[in-house]
C-alpha positions as CSV (number, residue, x, y, z in Angstrom):
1,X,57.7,-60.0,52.4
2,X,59.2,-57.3,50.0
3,X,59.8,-53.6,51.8
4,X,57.2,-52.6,49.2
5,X,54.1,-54.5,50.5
6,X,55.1,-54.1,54.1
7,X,52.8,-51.9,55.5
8,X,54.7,-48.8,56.9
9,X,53.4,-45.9,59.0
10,X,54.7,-42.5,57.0
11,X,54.1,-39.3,58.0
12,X,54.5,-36.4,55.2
13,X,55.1,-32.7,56.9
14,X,53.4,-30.2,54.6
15,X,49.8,-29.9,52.4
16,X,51.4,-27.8,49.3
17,X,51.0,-29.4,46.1
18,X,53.7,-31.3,46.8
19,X,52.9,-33.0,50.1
20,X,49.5,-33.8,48.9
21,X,50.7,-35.0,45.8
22,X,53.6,-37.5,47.4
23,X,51.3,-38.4,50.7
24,X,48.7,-39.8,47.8
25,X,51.8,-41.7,45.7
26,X,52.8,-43.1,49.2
27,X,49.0,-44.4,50.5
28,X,49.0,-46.1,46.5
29,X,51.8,-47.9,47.5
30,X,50.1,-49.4,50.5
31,X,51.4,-47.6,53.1
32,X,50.2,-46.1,56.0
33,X,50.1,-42.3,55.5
34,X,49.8,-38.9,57.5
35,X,49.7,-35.6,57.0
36,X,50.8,-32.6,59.3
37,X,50.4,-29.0,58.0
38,X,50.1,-25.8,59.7
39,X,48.0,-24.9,56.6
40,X,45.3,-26.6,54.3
41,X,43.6,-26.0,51.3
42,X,40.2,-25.3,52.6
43,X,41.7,-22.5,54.9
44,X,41.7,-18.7,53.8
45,X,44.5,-17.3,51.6
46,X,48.0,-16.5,53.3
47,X,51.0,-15.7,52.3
48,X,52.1,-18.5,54.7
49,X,50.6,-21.1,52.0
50,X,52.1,-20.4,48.3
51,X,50.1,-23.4,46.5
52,X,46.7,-21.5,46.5
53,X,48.6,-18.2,44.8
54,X,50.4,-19.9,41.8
55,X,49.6,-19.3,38.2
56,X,50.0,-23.4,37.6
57,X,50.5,-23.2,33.9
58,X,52.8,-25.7,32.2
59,X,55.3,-23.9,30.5
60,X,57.7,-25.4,27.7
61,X,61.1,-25.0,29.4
62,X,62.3,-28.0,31.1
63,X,65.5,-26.9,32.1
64,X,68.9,-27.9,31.6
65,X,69.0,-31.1,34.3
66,X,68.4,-34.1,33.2
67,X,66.5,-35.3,36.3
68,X,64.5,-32.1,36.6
69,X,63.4,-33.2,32.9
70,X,62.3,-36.4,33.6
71,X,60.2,-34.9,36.6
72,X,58.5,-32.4,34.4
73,X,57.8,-35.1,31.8
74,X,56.4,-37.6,34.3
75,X,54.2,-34.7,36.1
76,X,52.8,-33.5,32.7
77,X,51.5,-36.9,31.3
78,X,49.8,-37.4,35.2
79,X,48.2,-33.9,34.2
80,X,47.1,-34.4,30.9
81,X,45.8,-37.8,32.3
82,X,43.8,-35.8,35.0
83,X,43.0,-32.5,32.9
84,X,41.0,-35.1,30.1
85,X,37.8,-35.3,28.9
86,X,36.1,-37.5,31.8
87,X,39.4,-37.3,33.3
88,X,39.7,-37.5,37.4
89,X,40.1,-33.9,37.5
90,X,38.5,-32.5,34.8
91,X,37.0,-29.5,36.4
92,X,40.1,-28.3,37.8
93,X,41.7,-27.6,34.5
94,X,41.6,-26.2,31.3
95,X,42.2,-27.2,28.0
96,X,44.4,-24.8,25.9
97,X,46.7,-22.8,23.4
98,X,49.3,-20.7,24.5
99,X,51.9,-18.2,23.1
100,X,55.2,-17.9,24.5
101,X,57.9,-15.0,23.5
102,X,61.3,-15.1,24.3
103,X,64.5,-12.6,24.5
104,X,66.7,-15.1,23.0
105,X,66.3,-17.2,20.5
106,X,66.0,-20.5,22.3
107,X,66.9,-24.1,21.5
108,X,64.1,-26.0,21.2
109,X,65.9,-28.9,22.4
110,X,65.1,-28.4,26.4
111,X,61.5,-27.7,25.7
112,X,58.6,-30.3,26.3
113,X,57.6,-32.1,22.8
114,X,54.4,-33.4,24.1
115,X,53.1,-30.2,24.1
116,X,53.3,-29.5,20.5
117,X,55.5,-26.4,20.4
118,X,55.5,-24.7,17.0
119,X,58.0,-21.9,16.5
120,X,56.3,-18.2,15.3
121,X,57.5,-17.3,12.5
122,X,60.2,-14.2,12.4
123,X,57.0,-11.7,10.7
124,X,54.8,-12.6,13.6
125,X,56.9,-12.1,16.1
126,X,56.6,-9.4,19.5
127,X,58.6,-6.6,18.8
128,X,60.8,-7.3,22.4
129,X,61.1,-11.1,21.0
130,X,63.8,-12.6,19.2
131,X,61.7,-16.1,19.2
132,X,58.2,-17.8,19.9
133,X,56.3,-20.9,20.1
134,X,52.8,-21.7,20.2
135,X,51.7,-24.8,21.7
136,X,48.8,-26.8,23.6
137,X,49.2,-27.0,27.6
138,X,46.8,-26.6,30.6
139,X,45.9,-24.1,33.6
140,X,44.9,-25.1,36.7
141,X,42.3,-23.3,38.8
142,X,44.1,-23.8,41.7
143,X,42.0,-24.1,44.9
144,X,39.8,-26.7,43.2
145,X,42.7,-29.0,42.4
146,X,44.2,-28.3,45.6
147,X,40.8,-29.8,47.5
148,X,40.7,-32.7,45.1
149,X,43.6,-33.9,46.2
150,X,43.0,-33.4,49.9
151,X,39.4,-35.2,49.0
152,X,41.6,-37.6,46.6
153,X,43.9,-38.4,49.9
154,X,41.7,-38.7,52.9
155,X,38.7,-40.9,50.5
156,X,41.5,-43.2,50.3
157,X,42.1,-43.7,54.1
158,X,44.8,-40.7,54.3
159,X,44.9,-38.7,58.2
160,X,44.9,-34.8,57.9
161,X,46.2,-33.6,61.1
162,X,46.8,-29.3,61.4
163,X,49.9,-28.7,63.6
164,X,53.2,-26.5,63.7
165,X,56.2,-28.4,63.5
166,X,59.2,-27.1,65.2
167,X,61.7,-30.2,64.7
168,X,61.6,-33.2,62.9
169,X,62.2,-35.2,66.1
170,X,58.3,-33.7,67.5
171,X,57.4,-36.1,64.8
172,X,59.9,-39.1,65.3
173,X,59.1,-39.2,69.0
174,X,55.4,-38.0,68.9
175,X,54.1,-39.2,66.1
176,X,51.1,-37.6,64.7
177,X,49.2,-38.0,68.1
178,X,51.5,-35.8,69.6
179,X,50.0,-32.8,67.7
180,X,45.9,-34.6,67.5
181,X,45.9,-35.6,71.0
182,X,48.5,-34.5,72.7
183,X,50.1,-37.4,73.9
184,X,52.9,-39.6,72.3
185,X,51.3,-42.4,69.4
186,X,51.7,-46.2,70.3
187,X,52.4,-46.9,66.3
188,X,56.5,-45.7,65.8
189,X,57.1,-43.5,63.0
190,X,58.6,-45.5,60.3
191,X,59.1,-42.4,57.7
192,X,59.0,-39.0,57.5
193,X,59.2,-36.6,54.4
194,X,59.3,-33.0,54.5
195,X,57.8,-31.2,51.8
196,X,57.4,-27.9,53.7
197,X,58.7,-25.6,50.8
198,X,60.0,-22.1,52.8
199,X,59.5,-23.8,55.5
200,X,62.8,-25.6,55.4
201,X,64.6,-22.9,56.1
202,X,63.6,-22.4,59.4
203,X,62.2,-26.2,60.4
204,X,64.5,-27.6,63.3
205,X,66.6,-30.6,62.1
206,X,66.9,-29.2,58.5
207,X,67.3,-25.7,58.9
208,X,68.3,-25.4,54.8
209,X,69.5,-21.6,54.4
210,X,69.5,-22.5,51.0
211,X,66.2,-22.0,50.7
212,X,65.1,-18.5,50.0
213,X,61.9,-16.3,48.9
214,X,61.3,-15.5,45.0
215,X,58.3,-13.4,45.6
216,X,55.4,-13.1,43.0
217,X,52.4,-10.9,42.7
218,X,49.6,-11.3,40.5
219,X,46.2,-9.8,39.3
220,X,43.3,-11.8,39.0
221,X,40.8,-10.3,36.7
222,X,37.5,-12.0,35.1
223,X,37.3,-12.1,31.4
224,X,36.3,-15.0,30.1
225,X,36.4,-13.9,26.1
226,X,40.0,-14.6,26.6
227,X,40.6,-18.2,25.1
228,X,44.4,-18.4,24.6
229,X,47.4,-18.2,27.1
230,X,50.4,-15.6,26.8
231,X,53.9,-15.1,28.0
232,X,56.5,-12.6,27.5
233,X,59.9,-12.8,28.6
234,X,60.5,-9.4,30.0
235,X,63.6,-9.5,31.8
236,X,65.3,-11.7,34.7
237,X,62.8,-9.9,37.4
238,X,59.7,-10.1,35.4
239,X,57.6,-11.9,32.8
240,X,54.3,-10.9,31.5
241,X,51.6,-13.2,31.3
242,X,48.3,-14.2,30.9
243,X,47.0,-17.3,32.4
244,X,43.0,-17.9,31.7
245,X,40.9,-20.5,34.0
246,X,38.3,-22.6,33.8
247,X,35.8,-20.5,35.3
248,X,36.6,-17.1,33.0
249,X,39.0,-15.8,35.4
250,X,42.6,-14.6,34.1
251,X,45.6,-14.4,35.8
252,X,47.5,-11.3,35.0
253,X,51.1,-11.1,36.1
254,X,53.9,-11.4,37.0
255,X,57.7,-10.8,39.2
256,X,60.1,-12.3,40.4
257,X,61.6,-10.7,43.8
258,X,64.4,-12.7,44.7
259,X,64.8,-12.9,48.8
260,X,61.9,-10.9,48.8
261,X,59.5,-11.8,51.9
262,X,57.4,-8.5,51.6
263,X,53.7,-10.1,52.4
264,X,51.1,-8.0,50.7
265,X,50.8,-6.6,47.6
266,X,52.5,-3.1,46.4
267,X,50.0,-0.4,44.4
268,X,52.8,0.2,42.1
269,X,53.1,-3.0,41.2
270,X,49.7,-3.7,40.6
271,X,49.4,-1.0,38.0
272,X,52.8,-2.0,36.2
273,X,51.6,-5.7,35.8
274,X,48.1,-3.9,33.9
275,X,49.8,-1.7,32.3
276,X,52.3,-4.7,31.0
277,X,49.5,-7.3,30.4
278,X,47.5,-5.0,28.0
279,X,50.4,-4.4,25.9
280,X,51.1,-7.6,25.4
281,X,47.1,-8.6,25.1
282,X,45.2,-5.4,24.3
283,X,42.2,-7.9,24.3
284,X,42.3,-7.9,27.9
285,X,39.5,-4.8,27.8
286,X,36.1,-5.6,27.0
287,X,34.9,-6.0,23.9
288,X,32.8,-3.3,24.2
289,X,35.6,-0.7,24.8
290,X,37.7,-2.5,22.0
291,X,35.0,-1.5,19.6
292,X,35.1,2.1,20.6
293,X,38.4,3.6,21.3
294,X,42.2,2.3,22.4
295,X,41.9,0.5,26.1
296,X,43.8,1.5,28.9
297,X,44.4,-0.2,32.4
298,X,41.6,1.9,33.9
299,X,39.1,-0.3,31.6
300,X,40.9,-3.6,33.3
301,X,40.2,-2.4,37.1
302,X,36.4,-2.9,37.0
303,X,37.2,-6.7,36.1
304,X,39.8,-7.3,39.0
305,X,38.3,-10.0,41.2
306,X,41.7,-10.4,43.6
307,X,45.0,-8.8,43.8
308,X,47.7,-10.8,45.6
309,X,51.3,-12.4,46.1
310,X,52.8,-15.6,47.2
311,X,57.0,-16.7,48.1
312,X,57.9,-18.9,45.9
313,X,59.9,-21.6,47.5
314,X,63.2,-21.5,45.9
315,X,66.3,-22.7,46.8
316,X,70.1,-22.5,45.4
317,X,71.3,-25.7,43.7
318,X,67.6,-26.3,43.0
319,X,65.0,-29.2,43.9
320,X,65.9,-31.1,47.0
321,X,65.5,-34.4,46.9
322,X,67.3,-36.7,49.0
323,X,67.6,-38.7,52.3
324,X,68.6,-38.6,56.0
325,X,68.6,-40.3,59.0
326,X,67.2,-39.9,62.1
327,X,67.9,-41.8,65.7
328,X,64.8,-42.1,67.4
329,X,65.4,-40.7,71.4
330,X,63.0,-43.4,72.8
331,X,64.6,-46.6,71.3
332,X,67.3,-45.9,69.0
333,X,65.5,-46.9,65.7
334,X,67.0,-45.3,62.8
335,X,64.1,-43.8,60.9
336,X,64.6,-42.0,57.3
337,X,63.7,-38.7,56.4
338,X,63.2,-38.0,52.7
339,X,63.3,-34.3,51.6
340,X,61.1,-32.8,48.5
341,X,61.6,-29.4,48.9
342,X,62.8,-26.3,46.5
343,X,61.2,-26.4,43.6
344,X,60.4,-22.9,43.1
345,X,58.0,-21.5,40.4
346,X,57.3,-25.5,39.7
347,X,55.5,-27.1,42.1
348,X,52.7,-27.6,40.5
349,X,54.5,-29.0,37.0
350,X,57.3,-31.2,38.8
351,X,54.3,-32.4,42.0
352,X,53.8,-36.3,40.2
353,X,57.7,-36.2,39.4
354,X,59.1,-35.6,42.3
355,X,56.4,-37.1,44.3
356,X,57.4,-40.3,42.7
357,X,60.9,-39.9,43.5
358,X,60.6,-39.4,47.1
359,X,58.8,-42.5,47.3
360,X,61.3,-44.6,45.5
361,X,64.0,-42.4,47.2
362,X,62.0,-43.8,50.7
363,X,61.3,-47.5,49.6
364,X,65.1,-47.9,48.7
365,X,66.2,-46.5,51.8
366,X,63.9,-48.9,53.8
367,X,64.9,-51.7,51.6
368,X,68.7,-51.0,52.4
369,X,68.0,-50.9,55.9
370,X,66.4,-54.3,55.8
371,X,69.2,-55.5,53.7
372,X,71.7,-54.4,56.6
């Protein structure tokens, strides 16, 4: 019997976009899967959970690498699959247009052609930008998606177990009883990946200092008469942006704090991210104060239904994904552990990618095992 359709008992640390996304790739291969997270996506919003903050807007640039490319790509078609008419996930997404303005004037070569992207002309241009596209993507409401794929994972015979992982070996020796029951499983673990995002930094037995905070705070407002997405490239700390939802909410932002870990949101900031947004939109007021005079951020506070921020998991030299062994204390038995960590501002547009990749980085490593 091939690795592949041997059953295997995998255990995914983390329930981000990217653990969910990977522990649901891994129980479609037919294995055996598990989930152990400190936090979920039905729990309340903390800063110690980044998936339920992002904007999760797909964004043209696809970078420079060509693996980080074919990620992107891969994700986006599993989205636009998803975000369809009748599609899986329908309600979780939104359908639309989106402006983009840039400080440079870009090559058009690293940017994603199956979303359409049609440069602005020069006339039509923001007066900060030296270029611009237009072009049709999707937003993501993203506590909705988040539960779907929890619901998409445990309807399909996935275990959900809360617990806070010191070191990787808890898991190798333990299992996931060890944190359910308290008491070591009977079934050896035969996998583990770590999608734990910040968390990598500090988890015993990977302890990556690469990994670092880029810190982001946003404004969610309500105003649903605005039908098209908008960037602006402001500089390397901040981009302005509009994001609308599905339901008629907007999210307004945004920074970029590098090794930033402050955990709630700064006044100051708040107003520069209005201020910034209805420049760049002044259709962000009501219509109703449109029709009267020139808006200002006061007319955008009444509309504010959250203000908050969120660590982006970054990490220098980029996405992680690769493999190490573990020796198991009770046996021997060298067991692999697969890393899909580090993707920054993209989770939520490299998830199906990567999550792909870490199970074919897993299934080869098991296969070369059983080759030895």
């Amino acid at each position: 019997m091939s690795t592949t359709q041997t059953v295997k008992n995998v255990v995914v640390l983390g329930a981000g976009v990217v653990g969910l996304s990977t522990a649901i790739r891994l129980l479609e291969k037919g294995h055996d899967v598990s989930i152990i997270a400190e936090s979920l996506p039905t729990d309340p919003r903390s800063i110690k959970y980044t998936s339920p903050w992002a904007g999760a807007y797909h964004v043209m640039y696809m970078g420079d690498d060509p693996r980080q490319k074919s990620i992107r790509e891969e994700t986006l078609k599993v989205m636009l699959e998803l975000s369809a008419p009748g599609g899986a996930a329908e309600g979780c997404f939104r359908r639309l247009s989106s402006v983009e303005y840039f400080l440079e004037d870009i090559d058009p070569t690293n940017y994603e052609s199956l979303l359409q992207p049609k440069r602005i002309p020069q006339e039509s241009l923001h007066s900060k930008a030296k270029s611009g596209y237009i072009f049709d993507t999707y937003t993501i409401d993203t506590t909705p998606y988040l539960n779907y794929l929890l619901a998409r994972f445990i309807s399909r015979g996935g275990v959900v177990v809360r617990g806070s992982v010191q070191h990787v070996n808890q898991i190798i020796e333990g299992g996931v009883d060890a944190f359910s029951l308290g008491k070591a499983a009977q079934r050896p673990v035969d996998a583990l990946v770590v999608c734990t995002g910040l968390g990598a930094r500090t988890l015993g037995g990977v302890e990556d200092k690469a990994v670092h905070s880029v810190r982001g705070q946003r404004v969610l407002v309500h105003a649903p008469w605005i039908e098209k997405a908008m960037g602006l490239e402001e500089s390397q700390e901040k981009d302005t942006y509009l994001i609308p939802r599905r339901n008629g909410n907007v999210i307004l932002g945004g920074t970029r704090d590098v090794d930033d870990w402050y955990p709630i949101v700064r006044p100051e900031t708040t107003e520069d991210i209005l201020n910034r947004c209805l420049a760049l939109c002044p259709e962000l007021a009501p219509p109703e104060v449109r029709a009267q005079r020139a808006p200002t951020a006061d007319d955008i506070r009444p509309l504010i239904v959250e203000v908050g921020c969120g660590l982006r998991p970054a990490r220098d030299g980029g996405l992680r994904l690769d493999v190490e062994w573990l020796t198991d204390k009770k046996d021997g038995r060298q067991v692999p552990m697969v890393f899909d960590y580090g993707h920054g501002s993209s989770g939520y547009e490299s998830s199906w990618g990567s999550a792909d990749m870490a199970v074919s980085l897993l299934e080869d490593a098991m296969a070369g095992k059983a080759n030895n």
